[in-house]
C-alpha positions in Angstrom: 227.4 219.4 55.3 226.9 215.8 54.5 229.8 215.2 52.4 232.0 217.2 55.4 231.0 214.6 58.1 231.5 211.9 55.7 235.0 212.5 54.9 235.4 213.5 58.5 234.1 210.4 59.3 236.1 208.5 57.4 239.4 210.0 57.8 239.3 209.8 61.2 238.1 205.7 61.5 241.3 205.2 59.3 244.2 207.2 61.0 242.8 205.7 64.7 243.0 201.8 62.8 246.5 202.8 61.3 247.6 204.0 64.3 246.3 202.1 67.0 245.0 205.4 68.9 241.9 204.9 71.3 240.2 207.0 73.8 241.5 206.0 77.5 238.5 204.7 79.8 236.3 207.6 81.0 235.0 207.7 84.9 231.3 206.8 84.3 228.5 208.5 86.5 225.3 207.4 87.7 222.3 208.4 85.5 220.5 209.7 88.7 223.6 211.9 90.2 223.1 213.1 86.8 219.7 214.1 86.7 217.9 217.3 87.2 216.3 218.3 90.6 212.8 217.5 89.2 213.7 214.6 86.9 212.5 211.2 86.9 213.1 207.8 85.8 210.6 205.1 84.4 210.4 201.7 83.0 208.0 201.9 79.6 208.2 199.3 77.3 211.4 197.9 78.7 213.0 200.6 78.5 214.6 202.9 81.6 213.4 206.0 80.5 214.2 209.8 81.8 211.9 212.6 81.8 210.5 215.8 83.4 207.4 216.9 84.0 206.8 220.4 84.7 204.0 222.8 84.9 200.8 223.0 86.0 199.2 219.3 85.7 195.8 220.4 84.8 197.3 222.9 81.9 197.1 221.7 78.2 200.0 219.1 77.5 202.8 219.6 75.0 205.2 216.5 74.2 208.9 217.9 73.1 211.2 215.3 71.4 214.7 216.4 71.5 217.0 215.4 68.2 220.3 213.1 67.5 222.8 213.1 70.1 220.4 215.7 72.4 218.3 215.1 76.0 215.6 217.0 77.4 218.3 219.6 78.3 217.6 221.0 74.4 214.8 222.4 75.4 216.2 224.6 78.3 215.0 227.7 77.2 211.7 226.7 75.6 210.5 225.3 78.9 209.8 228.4 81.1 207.8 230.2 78.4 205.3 227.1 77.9 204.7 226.7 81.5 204.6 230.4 82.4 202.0 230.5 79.8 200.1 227.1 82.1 200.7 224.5 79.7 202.1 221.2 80.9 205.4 220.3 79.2 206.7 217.0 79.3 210.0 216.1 77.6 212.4 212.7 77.7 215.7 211.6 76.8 215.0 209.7 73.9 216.7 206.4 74.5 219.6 205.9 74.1 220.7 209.4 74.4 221.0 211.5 77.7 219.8 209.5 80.8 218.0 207.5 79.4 218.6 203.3 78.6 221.3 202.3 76.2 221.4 198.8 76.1 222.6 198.0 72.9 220.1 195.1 72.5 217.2 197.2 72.4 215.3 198.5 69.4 216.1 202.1 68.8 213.9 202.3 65.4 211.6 205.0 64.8 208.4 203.1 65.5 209.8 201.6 68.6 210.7 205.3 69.4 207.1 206.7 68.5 205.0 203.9 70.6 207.6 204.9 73.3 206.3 208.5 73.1 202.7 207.1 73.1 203.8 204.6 76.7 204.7 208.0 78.2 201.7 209.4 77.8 199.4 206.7 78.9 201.7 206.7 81.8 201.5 210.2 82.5 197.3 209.9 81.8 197.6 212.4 78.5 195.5 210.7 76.0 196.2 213.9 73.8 198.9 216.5 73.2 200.6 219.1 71.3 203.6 217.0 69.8 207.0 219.4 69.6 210.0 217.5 67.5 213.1 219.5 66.9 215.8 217.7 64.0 215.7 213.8 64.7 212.8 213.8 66.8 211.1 215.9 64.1 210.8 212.2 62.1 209.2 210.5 65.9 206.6 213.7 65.9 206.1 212.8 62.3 205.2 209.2 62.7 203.2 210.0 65.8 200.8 212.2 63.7 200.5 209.3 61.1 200.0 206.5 63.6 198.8 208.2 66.9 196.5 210.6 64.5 193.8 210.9 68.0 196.1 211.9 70.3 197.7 214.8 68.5 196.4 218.0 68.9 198.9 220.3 67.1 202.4 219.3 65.5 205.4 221.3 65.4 208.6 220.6 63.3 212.1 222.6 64.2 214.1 222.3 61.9 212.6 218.5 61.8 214.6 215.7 60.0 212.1 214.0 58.1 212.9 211.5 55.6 216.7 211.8 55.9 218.3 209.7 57.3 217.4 206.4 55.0 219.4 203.8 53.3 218.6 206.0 49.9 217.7 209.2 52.0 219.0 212.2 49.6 223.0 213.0 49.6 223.0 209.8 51.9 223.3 209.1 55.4 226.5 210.1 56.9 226.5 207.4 59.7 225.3 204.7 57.6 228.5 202.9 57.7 227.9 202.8 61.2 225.0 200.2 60.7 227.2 197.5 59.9 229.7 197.9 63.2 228.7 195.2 66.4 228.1 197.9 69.0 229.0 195.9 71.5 232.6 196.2 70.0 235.1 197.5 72.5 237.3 198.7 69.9 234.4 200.4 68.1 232.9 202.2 71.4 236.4 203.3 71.6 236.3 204.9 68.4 233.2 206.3 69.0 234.2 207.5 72.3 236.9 209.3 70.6 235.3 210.6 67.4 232.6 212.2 69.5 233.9 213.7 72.5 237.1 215.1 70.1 237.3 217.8 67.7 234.9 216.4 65.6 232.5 216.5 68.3 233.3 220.8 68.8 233.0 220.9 65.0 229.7 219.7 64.8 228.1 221.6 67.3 230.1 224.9 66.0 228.6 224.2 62.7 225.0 223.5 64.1 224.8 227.0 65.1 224.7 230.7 63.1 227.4 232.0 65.6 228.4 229.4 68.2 229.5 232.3 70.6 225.6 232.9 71.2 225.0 229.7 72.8 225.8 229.2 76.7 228.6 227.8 78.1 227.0 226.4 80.7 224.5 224.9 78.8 226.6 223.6 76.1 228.6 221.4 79.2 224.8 220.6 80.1 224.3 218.8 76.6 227.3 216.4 76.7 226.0 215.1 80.5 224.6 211.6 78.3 228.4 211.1 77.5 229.0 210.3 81.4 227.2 208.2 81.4 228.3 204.3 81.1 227.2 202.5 78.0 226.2 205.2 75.6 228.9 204.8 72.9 227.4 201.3 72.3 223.9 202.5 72.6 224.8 205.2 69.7 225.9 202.4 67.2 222.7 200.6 68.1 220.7 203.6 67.7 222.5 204.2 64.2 222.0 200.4 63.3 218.0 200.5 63.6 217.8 204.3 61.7 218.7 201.9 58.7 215.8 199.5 59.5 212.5 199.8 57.3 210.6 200.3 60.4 212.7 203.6 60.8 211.6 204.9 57.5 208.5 207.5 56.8 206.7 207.4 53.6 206.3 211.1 53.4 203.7 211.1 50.9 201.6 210.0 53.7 202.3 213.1 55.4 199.5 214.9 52.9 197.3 213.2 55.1 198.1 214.9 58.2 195.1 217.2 58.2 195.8 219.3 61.8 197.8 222.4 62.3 201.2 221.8 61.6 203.6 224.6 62.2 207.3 224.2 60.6 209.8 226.4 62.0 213.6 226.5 60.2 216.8 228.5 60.3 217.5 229.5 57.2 221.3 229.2 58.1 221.1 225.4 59.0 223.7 223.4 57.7 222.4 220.6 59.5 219.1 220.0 58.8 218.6 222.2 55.4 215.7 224.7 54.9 214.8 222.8 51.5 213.9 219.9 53.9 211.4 222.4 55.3 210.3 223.6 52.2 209.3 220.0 50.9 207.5 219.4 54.3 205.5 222.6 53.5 204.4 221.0 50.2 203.4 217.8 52.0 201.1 219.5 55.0 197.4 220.6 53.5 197.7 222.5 56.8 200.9 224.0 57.7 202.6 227.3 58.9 205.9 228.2 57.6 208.2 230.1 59.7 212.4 230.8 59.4 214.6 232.9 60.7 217.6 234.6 59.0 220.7 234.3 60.3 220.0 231.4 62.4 221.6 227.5 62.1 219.6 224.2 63.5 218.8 225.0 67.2 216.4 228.4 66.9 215.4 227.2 70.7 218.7 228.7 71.9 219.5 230.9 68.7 216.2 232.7 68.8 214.4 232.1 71.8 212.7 234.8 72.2 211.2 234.6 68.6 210.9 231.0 68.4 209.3 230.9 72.2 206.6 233.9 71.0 205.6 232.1 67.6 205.2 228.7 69.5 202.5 230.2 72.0 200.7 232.3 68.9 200.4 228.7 67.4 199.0 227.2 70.6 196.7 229.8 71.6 195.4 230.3 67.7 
């Protein structure tokens, strides 16, 4: 998969350089005309940060962090089952994705992401949570259990990208050569613009999915709302610029000293995220659960809700 995007990648930068070709100038639209009914917006740490809150507010909390390129609109169908069951679920556009702040001068690293998590909370008054990471946000769960280790109560990794997406990550990044562009570049957010909201952009969601004729439309035009909104093809390149920084990387030999329930949940048709990536975060955990599902690509939140929604409250309520 990571040798497809690279080429992709590549191929594509080149013939829109040779050729002159950029994406024209979209209409951008207001993050708020944007947002959900319940949604809300916050300053934390300098950032403009959007989130929901939903369920009952005495109920046991649960954090969900979506992944690369995703919003709180990934966990769409994960939602109703945690709150039904009265547990308060809080999820937010990690910035600079969704509705969230995409100023490119911002720090998008992984710690900056984690103590963002952690500003939330204190907002919120949750000193301590059930942390939920699904791909990219798998590695901000991650870092939260080893530097937030008290306010933790369970972790949960979906198909979590941990360890990745380094300078010497395995098979290599993909957008690494990304790093190196000035994101405030109009040429570059051009290209951007274009690379993401083309075919390549179809192609990668198609192959993040067992069967991408399962997932709904509706939601699918849902996930692409952080593309309307002014400013996020520079925020993207920033965002790719501080995955490279040390403070972005996880020693995961420290994981071994995560010593609360962990519960690791994979498709074992993810071309994404691969299930050996699980399978070496299994080795880490003293104290995991190891779930996949057959058949099933990186987002088992749409692909098998009803499996993945039944083995997430077992988890909870064990």
């Amino acid at each position: 998969m990571k040798a497809r995007l690279w080429s992709a990648c590549l191929a594509l930068l080149i013939t829109l350089i040779l050729t002159g070709t950029v994406a024209a100038q979209e209409d951008y639209l207001d993050p708020a005309a944007l947002a959900d009914e319940d949604g809300l917006f916050v300053t934390l740490n300098g950032y403009n940060v959007y989130y929901l809150d939903r369920g009952p507010e005495d109920g046991p909390p649960v954090v969900l962090l979506h992944g690369f390129l995703g919003s709180v609109i990934d966990w769409t169908n994960t939602f109703p089952a945690l709150t039904e069951a009265g547990y308060r679920v809080i999820a937010y556009d990690r910035p600079p994705f969704g509705l969230s702040d995409k100023r490119t001068e911002l720090n998008y690293s992984l710690q900056a992401m984690t103590d963002l998590t952690a500003a939330l909370m204190d907002e919120l008054g949750i000193d301590k949570a059930v942390i939920i990471g699904h791909s990219a946000g798998g590695s901000v769960a991650a870092d939260f259990a080893l530097r937030y280790p008290e306010r933790v109560e369970k972790l949960v990794l979906i198909a979590g990208a941990v360890g990745i997406n380094g300078p010497s990550a395995e098979g290599g990044n993909p957008f690494a050569f990304l790093g190196n562009i000035d994101p405030d570049s109009p040429l570059a957010q051009n290209l951007i613009r274009t690379f993401f909201t083309g075919d390549f952009g179809q192609d990668m969601l198609n192959q993040a999915v067992s069967d991408p004729a399962a997932i709904d439309a509706e939601l699918l035009a849902k996930r692409e709302r952080g593309l309307k909104v002014k400013g996020w093809e520079g925020g993207l390149l920033a965002f790719v610029r501080d995955s490279l920084l040390p403070e972005s990387q996880i020693d995961l030999e420290q994981l071994r000293t995560v010593t609360l329930p962990v519960l690791l949940i994979w498709g074992e048709a993810d071309e994404i995220v691969p299930i050996t990536i699980g399978e070496n975060l299994a080795e880490l955990f003293p104290n995991d659960t190891w779930i996949t599902y057959p058949n099933v690509g990186h987002l088992p939140m749409d692909e098998a809700t009803e499996q993945l929604n039944t083995d997430l409250l077992e988890f909870l309520s064990s």
